[in-house]
C-alpha distance (Angstrom), angle and dihedral (degrees) to the residues before:
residue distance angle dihedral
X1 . . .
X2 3.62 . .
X3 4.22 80.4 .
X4 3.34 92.4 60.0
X5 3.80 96.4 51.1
X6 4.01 86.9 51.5
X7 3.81 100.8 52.5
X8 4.04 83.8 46.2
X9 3.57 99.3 52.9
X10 4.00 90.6 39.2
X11 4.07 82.6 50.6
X12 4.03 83.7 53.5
X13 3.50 98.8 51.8
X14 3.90 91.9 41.3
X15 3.40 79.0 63.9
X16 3.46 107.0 50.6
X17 3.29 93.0 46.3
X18 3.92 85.6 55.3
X19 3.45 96.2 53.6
X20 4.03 92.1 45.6
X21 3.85 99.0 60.2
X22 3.37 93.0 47.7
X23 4.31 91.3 54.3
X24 3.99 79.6 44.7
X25 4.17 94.2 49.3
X26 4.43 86.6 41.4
X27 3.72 88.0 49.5
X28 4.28 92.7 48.6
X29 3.46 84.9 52.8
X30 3.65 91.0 63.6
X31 3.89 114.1 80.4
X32 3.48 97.7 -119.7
X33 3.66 138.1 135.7
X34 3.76 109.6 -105.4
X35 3.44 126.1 -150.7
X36 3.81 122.0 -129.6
X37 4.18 92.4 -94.2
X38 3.25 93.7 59.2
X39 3.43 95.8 49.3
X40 3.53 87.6 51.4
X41 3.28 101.5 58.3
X42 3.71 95.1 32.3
X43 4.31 79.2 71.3
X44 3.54 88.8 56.3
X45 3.83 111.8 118.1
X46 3.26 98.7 -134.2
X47 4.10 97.4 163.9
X48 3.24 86.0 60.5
X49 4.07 95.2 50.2
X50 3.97 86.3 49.2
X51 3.78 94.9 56.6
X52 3.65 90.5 46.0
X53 3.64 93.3 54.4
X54 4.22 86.7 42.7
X55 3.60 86.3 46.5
X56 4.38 96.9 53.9
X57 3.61 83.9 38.8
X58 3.62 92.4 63.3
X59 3.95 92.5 38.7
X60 3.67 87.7 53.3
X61 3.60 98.7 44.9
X62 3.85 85.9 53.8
X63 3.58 97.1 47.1
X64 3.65 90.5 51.3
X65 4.20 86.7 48.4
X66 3.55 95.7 56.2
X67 3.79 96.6 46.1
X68 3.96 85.4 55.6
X69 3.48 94.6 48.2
X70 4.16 88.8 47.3
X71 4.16 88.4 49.6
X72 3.31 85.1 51.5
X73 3.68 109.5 50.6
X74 3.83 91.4 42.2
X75 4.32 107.0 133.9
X76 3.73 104.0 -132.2
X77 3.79 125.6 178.4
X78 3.52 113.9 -110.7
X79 3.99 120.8 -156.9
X80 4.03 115.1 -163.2
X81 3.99 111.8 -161.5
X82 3.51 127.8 -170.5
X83 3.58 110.8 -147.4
X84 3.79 91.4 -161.8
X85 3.96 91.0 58.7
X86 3.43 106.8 7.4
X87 3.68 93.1 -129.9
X88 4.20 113.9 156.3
X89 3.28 126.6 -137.6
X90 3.76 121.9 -173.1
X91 3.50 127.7 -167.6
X92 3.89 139.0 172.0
X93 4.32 108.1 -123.7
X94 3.62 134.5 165.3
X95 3.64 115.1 -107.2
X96 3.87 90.5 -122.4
X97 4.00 92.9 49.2
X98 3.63 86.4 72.6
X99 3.81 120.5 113.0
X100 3.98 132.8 159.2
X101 3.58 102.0 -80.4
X102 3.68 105.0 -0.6
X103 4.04 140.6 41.9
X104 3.69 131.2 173.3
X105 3.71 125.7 -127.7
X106 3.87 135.6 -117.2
X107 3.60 81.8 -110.0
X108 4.14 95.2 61.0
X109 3.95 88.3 -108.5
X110 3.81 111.5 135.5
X111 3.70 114.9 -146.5
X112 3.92 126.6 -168.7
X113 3.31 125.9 -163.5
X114 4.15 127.5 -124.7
X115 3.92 116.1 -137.0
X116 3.81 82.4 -106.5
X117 3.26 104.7 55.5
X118 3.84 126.1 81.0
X119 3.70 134.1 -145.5
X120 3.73 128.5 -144.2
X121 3.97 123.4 177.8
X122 4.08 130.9 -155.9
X123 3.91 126.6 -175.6
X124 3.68 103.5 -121.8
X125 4.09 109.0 -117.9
């Protein structure tokens, strides 16, 4: 979540800063005397400041990607009780190969679960 609000306030000042060079470049264009500010800032490289921001956005984007993919593709161990019997199950799944009533194995075997039968998970140390 808090992601999302990042890359959408970075997007919104990307923006802004878009919109504010070109006001600065229409205003150049204009023979007009301008004061030492805006000369300042009119030697501001701001192409340079936009692929920077591109640039961590990308980095960031791919950081967040790979820690995904690594939550993922963690190997937990997997008990399956039956509450009727009480027999145990335990299997080794991939945190990601989890769904509601069903997972599949690091082995490729797909497992669904009966109404009766519980599921418990533990990260593997």
């Amino acid at each position: 979540m808090l992601t999302k609000i990042l890359f959408t306030i970075s997007i919104i000042i990307f923006i802004l800063m878009i919109v504010r060079f070109r006001k600065k470049r229409e205003a150049s264009s204009m023979p007009v005397n301008p004061s030492s500010n805006e000369t300042q800032m009119n030697n501001m490289p701001i192409g340079w400041l936009a692929t920077a921001i591109i640039c961590l956005m990308i980095i960031a984007s791919g950081i967040f990607l790979f820690l995904y993919w690594e939550d993922k593709n963690t190997i937990i161990n997997v008990r399956v009780i039956d509450s009727g019997s009480g027999n145990v199950e335990n299997y080794r799944v991939r945190k990601g190969d989890i769904d509601n009533n069903e997972f599949i194995t690091v082995d490729g075997i797909k497992v669904t679960l009966a109404k009766t039968e519980r599921l418990e998970t533990a990260i593997r140390p």
